[in-house]
BASE-496500 format. One record per residue: x, y, z of N, C-alpha, C in turn; residue in three letters; residue number from 1. Coordinates in pm, whole numbers, plus 50000, padded with zeros to 5 digits. Layout:
N
PT n.east n.north  n.up ca.east ca.north ca.up c.east c.north  c.up code pos
PT      X       Y     Z       X        Y     Z      X       Y     Z  ALA NUM
...
END
This chain:
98
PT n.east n.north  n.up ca.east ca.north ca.up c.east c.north  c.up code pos
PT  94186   51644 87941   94318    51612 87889  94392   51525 87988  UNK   1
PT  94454   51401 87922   94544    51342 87990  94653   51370 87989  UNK   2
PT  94737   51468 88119   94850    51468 88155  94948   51409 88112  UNK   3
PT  94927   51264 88150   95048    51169 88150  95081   51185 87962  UNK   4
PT  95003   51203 87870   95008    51192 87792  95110   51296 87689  UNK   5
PT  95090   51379 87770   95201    51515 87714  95398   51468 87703  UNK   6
PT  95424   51515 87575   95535    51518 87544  95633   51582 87500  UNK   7
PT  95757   51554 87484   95830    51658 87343  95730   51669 87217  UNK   8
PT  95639   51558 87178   95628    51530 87026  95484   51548 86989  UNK   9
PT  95382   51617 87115   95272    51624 87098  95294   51747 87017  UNK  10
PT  95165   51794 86925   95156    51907 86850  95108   51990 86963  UNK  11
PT  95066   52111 86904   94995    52249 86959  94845   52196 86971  UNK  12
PT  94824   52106 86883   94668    52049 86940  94600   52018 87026  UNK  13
PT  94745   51974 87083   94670    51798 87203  94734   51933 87373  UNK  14
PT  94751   52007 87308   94830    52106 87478  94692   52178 87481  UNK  15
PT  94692   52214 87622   94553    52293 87703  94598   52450 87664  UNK  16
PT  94454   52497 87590   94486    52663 87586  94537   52746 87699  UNK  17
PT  94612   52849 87695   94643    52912 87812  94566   52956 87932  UNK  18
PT  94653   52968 88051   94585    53028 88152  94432   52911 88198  UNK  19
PT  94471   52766 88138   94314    52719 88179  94374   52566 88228  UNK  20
PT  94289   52526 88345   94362    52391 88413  94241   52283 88411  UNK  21
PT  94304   52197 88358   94242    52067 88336  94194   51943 88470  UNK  22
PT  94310   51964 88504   94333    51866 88588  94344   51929 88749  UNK  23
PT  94323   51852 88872   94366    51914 88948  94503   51836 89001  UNK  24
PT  94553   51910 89115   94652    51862 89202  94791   51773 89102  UNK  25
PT  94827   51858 89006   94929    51789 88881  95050   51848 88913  UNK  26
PT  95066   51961 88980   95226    51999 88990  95291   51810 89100  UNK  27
PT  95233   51754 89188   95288    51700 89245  95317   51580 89092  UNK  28
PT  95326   51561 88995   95324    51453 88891  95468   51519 88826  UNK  29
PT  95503   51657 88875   95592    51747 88812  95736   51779 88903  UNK  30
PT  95799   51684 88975   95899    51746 89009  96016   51881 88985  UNK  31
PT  95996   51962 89037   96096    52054 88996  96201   52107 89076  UNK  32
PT  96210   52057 89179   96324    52084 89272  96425   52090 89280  UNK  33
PT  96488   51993 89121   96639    51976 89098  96673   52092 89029  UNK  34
PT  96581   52193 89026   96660    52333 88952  96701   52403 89030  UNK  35
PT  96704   52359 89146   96825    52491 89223  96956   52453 89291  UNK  36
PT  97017   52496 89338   97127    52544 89372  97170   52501 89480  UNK  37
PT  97057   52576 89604   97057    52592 89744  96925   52550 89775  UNK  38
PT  96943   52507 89900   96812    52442 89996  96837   52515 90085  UNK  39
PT  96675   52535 90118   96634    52568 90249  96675   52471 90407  UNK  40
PT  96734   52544 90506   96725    52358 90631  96632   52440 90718  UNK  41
PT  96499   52363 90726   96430    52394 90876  96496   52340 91011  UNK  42
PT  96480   52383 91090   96568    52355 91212  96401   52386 91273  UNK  43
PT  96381   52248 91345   96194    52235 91410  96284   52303 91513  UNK  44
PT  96396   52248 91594   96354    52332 91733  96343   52505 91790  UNK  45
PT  96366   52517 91663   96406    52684 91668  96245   52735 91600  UNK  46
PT  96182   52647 91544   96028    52663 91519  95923   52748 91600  UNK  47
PT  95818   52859 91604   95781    52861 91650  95576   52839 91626  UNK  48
PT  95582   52773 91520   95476    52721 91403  95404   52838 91421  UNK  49
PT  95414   52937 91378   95355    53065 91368  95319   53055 91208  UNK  50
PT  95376   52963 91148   95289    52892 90980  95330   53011 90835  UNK  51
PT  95423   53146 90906   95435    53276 90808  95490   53241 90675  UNK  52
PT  95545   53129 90726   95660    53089 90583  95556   53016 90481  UNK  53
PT  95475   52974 90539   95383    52877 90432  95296   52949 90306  UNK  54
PT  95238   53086 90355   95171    53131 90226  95269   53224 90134  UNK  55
PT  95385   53221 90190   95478    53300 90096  95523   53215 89968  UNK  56
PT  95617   53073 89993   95624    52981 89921  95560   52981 89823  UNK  57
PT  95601   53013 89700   95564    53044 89560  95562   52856 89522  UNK  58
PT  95577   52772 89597   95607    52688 89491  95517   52537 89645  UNK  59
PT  95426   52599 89714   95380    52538 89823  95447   52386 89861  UNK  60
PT  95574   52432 89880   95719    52295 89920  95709   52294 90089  UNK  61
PT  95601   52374 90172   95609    52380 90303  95494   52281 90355  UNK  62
PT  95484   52185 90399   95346    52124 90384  95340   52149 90551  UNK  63
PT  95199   52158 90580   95113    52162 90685  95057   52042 90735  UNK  64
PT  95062   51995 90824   94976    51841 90925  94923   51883 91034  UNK  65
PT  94793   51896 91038   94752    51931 91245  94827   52073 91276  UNK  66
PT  94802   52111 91189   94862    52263 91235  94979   52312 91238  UNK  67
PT  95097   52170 91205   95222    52202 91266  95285   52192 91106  UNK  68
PT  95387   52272 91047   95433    52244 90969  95560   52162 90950  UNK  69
PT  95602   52093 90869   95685    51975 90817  95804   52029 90762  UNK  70
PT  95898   51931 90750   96008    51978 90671  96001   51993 90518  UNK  71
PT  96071   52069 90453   96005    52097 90320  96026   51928 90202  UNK  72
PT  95964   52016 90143   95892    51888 90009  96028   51937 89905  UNK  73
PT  96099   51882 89918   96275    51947 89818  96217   51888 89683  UNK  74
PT  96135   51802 89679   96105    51763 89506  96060   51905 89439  UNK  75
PT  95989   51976 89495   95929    52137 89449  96020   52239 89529  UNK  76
PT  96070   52216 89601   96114    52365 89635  96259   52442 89595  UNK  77
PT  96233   52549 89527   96335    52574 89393  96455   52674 89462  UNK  78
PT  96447   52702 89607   96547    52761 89677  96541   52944 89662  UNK  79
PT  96437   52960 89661   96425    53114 89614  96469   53194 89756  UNK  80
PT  96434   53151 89886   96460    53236 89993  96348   53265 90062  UNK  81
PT  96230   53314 89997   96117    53368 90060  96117   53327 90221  UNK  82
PT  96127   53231 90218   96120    53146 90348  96187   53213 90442  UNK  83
PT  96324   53233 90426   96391    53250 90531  96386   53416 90560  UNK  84
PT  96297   53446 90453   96261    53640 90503  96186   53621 90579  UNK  85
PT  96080   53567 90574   95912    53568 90650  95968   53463 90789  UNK  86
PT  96026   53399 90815   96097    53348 90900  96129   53456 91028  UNK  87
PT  96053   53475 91113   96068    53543 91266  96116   53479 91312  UNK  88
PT  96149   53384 91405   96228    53275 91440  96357   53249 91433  UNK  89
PT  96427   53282 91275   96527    53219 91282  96545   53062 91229  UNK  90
PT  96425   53015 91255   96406    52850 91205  96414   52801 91065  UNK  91
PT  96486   52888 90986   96518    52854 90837  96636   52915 90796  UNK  92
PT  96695   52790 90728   96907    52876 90693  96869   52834 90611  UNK  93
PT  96960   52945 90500   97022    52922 90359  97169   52970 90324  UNK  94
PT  97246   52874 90266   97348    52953 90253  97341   53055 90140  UNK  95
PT  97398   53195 90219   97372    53269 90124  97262   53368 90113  UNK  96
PT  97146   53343 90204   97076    53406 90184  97040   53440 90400  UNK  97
PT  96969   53593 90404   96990    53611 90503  96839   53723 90533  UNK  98
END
């Protein structure tokens, strides 16, 4: 199935049965970041790349390079918090969340 091809106006035909993936690597074709509220701010110097925050991220907005992780990917990341729980450090604010 072609992705790009999906619409308001496709039927129930042309959509992939549940629970089954066609394609790989398609959430990045899917921005969803503008549904929240609040952002996460990494603060690198308060970092201690101990990496905890990365497999929590329900929505993998933490990207990894050489070991060291990056500032988040805000096109996907929907502001849930996780982050700043698993956060030992200190190296992640939200307002609002603690």
């Amino acid at each position: 199935m072609d992705l790009h091809k999906i619409s308001e106006t496709c039927g129930w035909q042309d959509l992939t049965e549940g629970m089954q993936i066609y394609q790989g690597g398609t959430s990045a074709q899917f921005p969803t970041g503008e549904w929240t509220a609040v952002k996460p701010e990494f603060i690198e110097a308060d970092c201690t790349q101990c990496l905890l925050c990365v497999p929590v991220c329900p929505d993998s907005a933490i990207p990894v390079k050489d070991k060291k992780r990056g500032d988040f990917d805000y096109k996907h990341c929907k502001g849930c918090g996780i982050c700043v729980n698993a956060c030992h450090a200190g190296a992640i604010k939200m307002e609002g969340v603690k």
